[in-house]
Phi, psi and omega in degrees: 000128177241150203217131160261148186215096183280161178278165144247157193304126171072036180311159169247092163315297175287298175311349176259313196282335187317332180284354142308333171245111173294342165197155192317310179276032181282130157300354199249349204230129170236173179178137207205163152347301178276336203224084174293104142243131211233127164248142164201188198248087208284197165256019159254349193136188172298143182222171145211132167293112172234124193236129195241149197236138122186142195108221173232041180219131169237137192243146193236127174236124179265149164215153192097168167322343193248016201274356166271337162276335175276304178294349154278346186268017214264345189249004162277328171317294220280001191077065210225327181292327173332130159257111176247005170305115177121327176264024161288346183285304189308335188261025164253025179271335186234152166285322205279341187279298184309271252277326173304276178355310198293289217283010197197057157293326159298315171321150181190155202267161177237183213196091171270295193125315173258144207252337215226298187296350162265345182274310176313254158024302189307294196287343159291351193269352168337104178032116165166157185287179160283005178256295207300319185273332102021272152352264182331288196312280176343329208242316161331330190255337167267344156261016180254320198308181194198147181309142173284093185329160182107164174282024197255115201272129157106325184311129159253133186276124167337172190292102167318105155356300190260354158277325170342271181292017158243036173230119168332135231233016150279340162328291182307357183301324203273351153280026184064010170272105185296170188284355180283269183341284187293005161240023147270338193295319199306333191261003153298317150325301212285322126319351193310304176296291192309325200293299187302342194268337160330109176314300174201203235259313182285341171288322161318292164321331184272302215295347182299302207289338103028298184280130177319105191109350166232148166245204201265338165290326166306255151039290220276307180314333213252245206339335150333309176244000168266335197224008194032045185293120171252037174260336187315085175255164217253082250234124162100024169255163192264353155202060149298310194303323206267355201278276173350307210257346174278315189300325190271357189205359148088018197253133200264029171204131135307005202120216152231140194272030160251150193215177182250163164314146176044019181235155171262162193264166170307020166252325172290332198288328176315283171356292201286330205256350159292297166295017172277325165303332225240351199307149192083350190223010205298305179292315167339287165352259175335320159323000000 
């Protein structure tokens, strides 16, 4: 099944899809100038996405049981769904902001639609570097994973839910993942069909923050690129806050990132009291 697709003028290809793969080493992601191939898990089945570039067309092709659902789904994954009217007035609150905008206008969030297959990842990235976790994953998704449909040789289809939350949680050991981490993923597998049934980003966001082990920094990373929230900003990493507040005011730390239970730390608060103009355009911002 194939799908035509027009651009808008000075689109970012990479720069919009790249935020499908959370590391360098995704087994489920091929991603090229040109080109996207992407495996998941629909709700008719397994797919893969293949998104062809050229111009200002883009041809979006499914294959697998799920391949009529990725391609009517093919121009929000591509961010093509984004609504960005209206924030060059909002990103003229700031110089630094209007200047980003001009030169990276193209840009645009994307809206997969699926939620669980962005949350594992999320949730391996947990206090831990971007290598370890990286790591983990890669090696989580080929021993759970399955062939992608499509010719595209080596794509692994993300992790099945239910095999997720029926494996013991010493399983996740040779994937460098301690049991606090693997038995947050077991009991999100185990929600995985309620997480999805979710409506938009704040109904996500309450049943995510719900499960024991996740919070409003997971919360924020998954409904960013599952729901194309452009509010998600990403509250408790350790250096957005200090990346924000150097672009907005050139002072080279937000602060310190300790905190109390259930409080943000002066570093976020920093953060969050710069984006405050912007509320509602907030993950853009950060974009």
């Amino acid at each position: 099944m194939t799908r035509e697709l027009r651009l808008p003028p000075r689109y970012e290809f990479t720069g919009t899809l790249g935020a499908l793969a959370q590391f360098r080493r995704d087994p489920t992601i091929r991603l090229s100038a040109t080109e996207l191939w992407w495996a998941c898990r629909t709700p008719a089945g397994p797919a893969t996405l293949h998104l062809s570039r050229e111009g200002d067309r883009l041809t979006a092709t499914g294959y697998g049981p799920g391949a009529e659902w990725v391609v009517e789904q093919a121009d929000a994954i591509a961010g093509l769904r984004d609504e960005v009217d209206g924030f060059a007035e909002v990103a003229h609150r700031h110089p630094v902001v209007r200047q980003a905008w001009h030169r990276r206008s193209g840009l645009r969030l994307t809206r997969t639609g699926r939620l669980f297959a962005h949350l594992v990842p999320t949730i391996l990235g947990q206090k831990v570097t971007g290598v370890e976790a990286g790591n983990a994953y890669a090696k989580m998704v080929r021993h759970f994973g399955e062939a992608a449909p499509g010719p595209y040789p080596h794509l692994v289809l993300p992790p099945d839910p239910s095999a997720v939350a029926g494996s013991p949680y010493w399983v996740f050991h040779p994937f460098g993942v301690e049991a606090k981490r693997a038995d947050t993923l077991r009991r999100a597998a185990a929600q995985a069909d309620r997480l999805e049934a979710a409506a938009d980003a704040a109904a996500a966001t309450a049943r995510l923050t719900a499960i024991a082990g996740i919070g409003i920094w997971t919360a924020a990373e998954v409904t960013r690129v599952a729901y194309g929230d452009p509010d998600a900003v990403t509250i408790g990493d350790y250096h957005i806050p200090h990346q924000v507040v150097y672009a907005l005011t050139g002072a080279p730390r937000a602060g310190s990132r300790e905190s109390r239970p259930g409080q943000v730390s002066p570093a976020d608060a920093r953060m969050l009291e710069l984006l405050e103009p912007f509320r509602g355009q907030r993950a853009r911002v950060c974009q």
